[in-house]
C-alpha positions in Angstrom: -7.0 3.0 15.1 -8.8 4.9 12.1 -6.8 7.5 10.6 -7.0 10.0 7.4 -3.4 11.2 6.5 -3.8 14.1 3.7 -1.8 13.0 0.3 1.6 15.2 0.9 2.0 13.4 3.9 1.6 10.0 3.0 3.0 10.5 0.0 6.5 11.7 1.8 6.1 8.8 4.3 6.0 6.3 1.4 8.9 8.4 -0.5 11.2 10.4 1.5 10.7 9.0 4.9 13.1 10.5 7.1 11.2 11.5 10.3 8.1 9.9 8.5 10.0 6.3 9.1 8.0 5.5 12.3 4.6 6.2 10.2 5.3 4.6 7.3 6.3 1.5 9.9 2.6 2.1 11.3 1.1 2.3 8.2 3.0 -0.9 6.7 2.7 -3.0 10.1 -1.3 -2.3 9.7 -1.1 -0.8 13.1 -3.4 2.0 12.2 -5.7 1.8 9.6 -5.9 4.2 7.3 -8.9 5.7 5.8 -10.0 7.3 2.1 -12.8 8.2 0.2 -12.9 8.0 -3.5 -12.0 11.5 -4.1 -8.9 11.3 -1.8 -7.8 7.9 -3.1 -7.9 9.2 -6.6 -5.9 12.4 -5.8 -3.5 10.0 -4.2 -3.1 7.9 -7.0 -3.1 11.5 -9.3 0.0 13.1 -7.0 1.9 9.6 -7.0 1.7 9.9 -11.2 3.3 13.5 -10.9 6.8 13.3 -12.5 9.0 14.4 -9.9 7.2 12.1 -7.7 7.3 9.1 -10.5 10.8 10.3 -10.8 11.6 10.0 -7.0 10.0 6.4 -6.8 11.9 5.4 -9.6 15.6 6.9 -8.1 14.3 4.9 -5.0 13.3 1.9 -6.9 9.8 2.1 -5.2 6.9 0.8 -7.0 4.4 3.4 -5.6 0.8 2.5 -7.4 1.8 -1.3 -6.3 2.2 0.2 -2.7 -0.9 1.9 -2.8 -2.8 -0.8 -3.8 -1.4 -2.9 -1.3 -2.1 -0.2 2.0 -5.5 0.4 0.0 -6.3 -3.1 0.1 -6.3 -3.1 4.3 -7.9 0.2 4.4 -11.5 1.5 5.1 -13.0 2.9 1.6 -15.6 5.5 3.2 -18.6 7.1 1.6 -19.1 10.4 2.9 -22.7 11.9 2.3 -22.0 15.8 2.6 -18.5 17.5 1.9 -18.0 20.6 4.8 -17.0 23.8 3.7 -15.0 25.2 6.6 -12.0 25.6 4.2 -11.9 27.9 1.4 -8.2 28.1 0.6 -7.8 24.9 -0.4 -11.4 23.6 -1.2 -9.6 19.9 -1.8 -9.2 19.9 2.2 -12.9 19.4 2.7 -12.7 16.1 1.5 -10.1 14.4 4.2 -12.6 16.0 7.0 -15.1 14.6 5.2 -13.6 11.1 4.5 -12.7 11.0 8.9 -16.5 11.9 9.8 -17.4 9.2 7.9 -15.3 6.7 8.9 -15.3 7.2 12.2 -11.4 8.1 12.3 -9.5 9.0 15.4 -7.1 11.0 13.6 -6.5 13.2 10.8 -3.0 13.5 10.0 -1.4 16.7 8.0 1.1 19.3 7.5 -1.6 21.5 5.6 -1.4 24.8 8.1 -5.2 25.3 6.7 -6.3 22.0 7.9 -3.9 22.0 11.4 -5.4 25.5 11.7 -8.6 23.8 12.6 -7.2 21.7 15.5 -10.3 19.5 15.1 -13.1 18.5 13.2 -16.3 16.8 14.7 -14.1 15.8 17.7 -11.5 14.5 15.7 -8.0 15.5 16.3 -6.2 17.1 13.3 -2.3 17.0 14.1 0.9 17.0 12.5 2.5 13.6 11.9 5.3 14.4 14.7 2.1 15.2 17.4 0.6 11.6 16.1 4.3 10.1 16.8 4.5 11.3 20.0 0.7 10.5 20.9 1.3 6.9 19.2 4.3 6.1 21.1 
């Protein structure tokens, strides 16, 4: 199963866990596959250098870069040919619709209300991670 998960999410599934825990097992068992683009790899890689993030990883002895290399290496690297511009609040947004078109995801995962707003995108499911738990179990 193809997925996008938007940055914030992934980023708390890798981090604070929690009710992410059954995700980040997903995402680490290579159940799902997980899907970027350039431009959403690179803003993952960007937010994981934040310093409250860096300092988070570090308090949780977490190597997150080393991490993201390692899901990234497993994962589909898409090329999307045409950005959409359905969002306008967050123009960033575009890209992780983009990025599922083109890789044929099945998913997108987020907590964005701008992109959850949507419901959908080209068929393809936009839902909050607890709605992909539920559907996944």
């Amino acid at each position: 199963m193809r997925i996008v998960i938007d940055t914030n999410v992934l980023i708390s599934a890798l981090l604070w866990k929690k009710k992410l825990t059954p995700l980040y097992h997903l995402i680490n068992q290579y159940k799902i596959t997980l899907c970027f683009s350039k431009a959403t790899l690179a803003e993952l890689i960007r937010v994981a250098s934040y310093p409250h993030i860096a300092a988070k990883a570090e308090q949780e002895k977490i190597d997150l870069i080393k991490i993201i290399k390692q899901l990234t290496s497993k994962s589909i690297l898409s090329q999307p040919l045409k950005i959409p511009d359905l969002i306008q609040i967050d123009q960033f947004d575009n890209h992780f619709l983009a990025c599922a078109q083109s890789c044929g995801a099945n998913f997108i995962i987020s907590g964005d209300k701008h992109l959850l707003k949507l419901k959908e995108f080209q068929g393809i499911p936009i839902v909050s991670p607890s709605e992909f738990l539920k559907y996944f179990k």
